[in-house]
C-alpha positions in Angstrom: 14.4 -16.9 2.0 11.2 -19.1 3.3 13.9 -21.3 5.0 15.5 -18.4 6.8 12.5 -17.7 8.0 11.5 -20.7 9.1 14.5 -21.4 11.1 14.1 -18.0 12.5 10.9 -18.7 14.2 11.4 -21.8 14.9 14.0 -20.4 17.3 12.1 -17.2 17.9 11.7 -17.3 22.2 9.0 -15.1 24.6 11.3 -12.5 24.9 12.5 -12.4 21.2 8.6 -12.6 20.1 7.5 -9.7 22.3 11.0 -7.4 20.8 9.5 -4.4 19.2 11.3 -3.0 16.3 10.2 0.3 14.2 10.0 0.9 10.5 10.0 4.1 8.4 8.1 3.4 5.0 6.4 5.9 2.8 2.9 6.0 4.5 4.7 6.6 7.8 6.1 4.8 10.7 4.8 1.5 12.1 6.2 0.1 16.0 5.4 -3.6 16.0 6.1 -7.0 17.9 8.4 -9.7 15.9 5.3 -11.8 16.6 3.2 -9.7 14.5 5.9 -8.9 11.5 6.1 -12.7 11.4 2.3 -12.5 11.4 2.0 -9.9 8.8 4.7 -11.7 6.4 2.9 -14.9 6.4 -0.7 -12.8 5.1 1.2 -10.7 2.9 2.8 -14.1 1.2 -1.3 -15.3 1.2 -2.5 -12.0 -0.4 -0.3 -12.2 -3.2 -0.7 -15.9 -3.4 -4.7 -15.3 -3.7 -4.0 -12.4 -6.2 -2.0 -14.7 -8.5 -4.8 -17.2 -8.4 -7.3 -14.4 -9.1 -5.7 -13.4 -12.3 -5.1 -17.1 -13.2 -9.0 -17.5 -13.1 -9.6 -14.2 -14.7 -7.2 -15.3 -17.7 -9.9 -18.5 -18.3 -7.6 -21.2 -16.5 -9.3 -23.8 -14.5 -8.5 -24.3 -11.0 -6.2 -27.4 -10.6 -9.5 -30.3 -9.7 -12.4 -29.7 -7.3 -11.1 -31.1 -4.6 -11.2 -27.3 -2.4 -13.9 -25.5 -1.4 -12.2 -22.4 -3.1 -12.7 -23.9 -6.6 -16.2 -24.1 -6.4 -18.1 -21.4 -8.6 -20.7 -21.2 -6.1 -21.7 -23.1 -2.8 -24.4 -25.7 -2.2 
């Protein structure tokens, strides 16, 4: 799926990127540019990405080394 994606917008164009398309979802309807779904799928892949990590921690599993700023309890 990350590969479709990423051969989509590699290809994606000015006209493609500024294509509007609407979705109906359970909190209501949303209008939005393909820029800004692609946008909003590569947070929504980070937010679950930092919630995995998050419960990782909580469960008492060390970050993988020091070497991010991220894995430091607190900063200098």
């Amino acid at each position: 799926m990350r590969a479709d994606l990423r051969h989509y917008l590699a290809g994606l164009d000015e006209p493609e990127e500024a294509r509007t398309l609407t979705f109906s979802v359970q909190s209501g309807t949303f209008t939005m540019t393909c820029r800004k779904l692609a946008t909003h799928i590569l947070l929504h892949e980070v937010r679950h990405l930092a919630q995995l990590a998050f419960a990782v921690r909580g469960a008492g599993h060390p970050p993988p080394g020091a070497h991010d700023l991220f894995y430091f309890t607190e900063l200098p």
